[in-house]
VMD Tcl script that draws the C-alpha trace (Angstrom):
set ca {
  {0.00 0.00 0.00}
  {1.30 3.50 -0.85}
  {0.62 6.40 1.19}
  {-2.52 6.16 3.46}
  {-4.11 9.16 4.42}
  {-6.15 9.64 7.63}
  {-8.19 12.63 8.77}
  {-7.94 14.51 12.16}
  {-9.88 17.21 13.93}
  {-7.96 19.51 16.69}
  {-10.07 19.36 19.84}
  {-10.01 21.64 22.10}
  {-8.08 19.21 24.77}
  {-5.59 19.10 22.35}
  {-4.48 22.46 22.71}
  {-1.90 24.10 25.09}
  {-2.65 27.61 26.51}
  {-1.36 29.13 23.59}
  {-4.32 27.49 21.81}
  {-1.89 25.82 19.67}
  {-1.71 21.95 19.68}
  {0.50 20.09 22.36}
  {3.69 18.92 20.93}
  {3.18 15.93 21.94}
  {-0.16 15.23 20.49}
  {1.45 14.90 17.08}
  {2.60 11.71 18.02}
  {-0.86 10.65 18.91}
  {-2.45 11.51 16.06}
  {0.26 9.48 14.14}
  {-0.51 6.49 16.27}
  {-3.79 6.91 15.03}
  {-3.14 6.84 11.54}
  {-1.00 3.79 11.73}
  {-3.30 1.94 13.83}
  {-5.83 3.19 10.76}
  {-3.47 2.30 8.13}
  {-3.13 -1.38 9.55}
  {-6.63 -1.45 9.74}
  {-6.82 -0.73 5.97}
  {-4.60 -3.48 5.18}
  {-7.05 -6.00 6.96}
  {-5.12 -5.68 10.43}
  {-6.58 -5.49 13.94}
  {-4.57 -5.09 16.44}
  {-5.99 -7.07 19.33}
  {-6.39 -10.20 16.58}
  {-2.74 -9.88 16.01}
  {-2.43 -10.31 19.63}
  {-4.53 -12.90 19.55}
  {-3.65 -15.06 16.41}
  {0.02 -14.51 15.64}
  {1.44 -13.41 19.28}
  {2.44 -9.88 18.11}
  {2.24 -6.58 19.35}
  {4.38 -3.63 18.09}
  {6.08 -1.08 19.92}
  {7.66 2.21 18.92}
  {11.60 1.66 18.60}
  {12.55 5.73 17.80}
  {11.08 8.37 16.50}
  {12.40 11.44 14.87}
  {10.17 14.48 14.52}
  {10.25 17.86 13.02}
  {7.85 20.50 13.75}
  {7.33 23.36 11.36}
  {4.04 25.38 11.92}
  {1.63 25.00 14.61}
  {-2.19 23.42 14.48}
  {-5.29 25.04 16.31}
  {-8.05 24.35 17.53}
  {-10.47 23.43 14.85}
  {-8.21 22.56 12.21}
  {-9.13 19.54 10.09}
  {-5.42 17.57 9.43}
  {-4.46 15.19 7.55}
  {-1.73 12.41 9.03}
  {0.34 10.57 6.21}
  {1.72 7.12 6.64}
  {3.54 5.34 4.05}
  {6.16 2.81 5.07}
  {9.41 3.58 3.58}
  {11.59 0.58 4.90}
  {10.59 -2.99 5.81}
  {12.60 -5.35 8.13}
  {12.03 -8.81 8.94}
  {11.07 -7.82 12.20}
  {10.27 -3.94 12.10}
  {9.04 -1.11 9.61}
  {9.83 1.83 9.59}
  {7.19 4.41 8.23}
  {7.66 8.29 7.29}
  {4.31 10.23 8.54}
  {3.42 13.72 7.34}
  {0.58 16.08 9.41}
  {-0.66 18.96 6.95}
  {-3.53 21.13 7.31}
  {-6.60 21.18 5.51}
  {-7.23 22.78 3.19}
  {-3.90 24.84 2.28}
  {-1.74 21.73 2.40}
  {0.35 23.31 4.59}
  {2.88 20.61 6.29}
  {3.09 20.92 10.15}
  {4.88 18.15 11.35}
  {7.26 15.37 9.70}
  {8.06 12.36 11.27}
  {9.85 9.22 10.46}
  {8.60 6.14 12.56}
  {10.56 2.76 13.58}
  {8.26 0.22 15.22}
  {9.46 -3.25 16.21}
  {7.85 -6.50 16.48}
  {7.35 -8.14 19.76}
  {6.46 -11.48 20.99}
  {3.09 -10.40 22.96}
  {4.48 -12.66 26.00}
  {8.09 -12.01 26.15}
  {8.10 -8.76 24.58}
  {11.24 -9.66 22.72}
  {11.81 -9.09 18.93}
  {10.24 -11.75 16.70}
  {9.40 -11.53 12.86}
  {6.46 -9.76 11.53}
  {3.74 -11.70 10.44}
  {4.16 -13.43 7.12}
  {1.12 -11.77 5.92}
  {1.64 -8.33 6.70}
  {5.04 -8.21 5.64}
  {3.78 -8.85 1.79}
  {1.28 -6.25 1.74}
  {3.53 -4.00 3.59}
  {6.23 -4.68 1.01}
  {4.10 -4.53 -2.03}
  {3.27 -0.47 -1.46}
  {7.38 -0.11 -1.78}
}
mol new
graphics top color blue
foreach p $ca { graphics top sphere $p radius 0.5 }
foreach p [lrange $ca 0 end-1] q [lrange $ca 1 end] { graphics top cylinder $p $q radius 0.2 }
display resetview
């Protein structure tokens, strides 16, 4: 899958005093878009728990901020995986506002894949890997 695109509204609780958004809230509404993009590909997370033993956790992320959101403004949060391990992918993820385009935020994303009991490093599932690798 290429780039997947999901749409965000700023909430007020989202804000800081300043009325801009909370630095760190760009790195929720990037969790959100890759929990949406995996749930485009025909991914829940809880299942993955469940059938293949996997959870995923965020190995580093590098962020860049370059305008502020506000309240109100209707985002858009990129996600397009630009490098795919045998155990992790790593994903670059864009926040721009609607409608201008204009980009707020750029991030580049490694998670890993853990074993859901030992939390240690195993291999993505088979499945995901080839429709993860396919959008290259």
């Amino acid at each position: 899958m290429n780039e997947f695109l999901w749409p965000v509204r700023v909430y007020y609780e989202d804000t800081d005093s300043g009325g801009v958004v909370y630095y760190a809230n760009y790195l929720k509404f990037m969790e959100r878009a890759r929990t949406e993009w995996l749930r485009a590909l025909g991914f829940e997370q809880d299942e993955l728990i469940r059938e293949e033993g996997v959870i995923f956790a965020v190995r580093s992320v590098q962020l860049d901020y370059l305008l502020p959101a506000r309240f109100n403004d209707q985002l858009n949060v990129s996600s397009q995986v630009i490098k795919a391990g045998k155990a992790s992918l790593t994903l670059e993820q864009i926040i721009s506002r609607q409608p201008d385009n204009a980009v707020l935020c750029k991030g580049i994303v490694k998670i890993a894949s853990l074993d859901a009991a030992s939390f240690r490093v195993t291999t993505l599932p088979e499945a995901l890997l080839k429709k993860t690798k396919q959008g290259e």
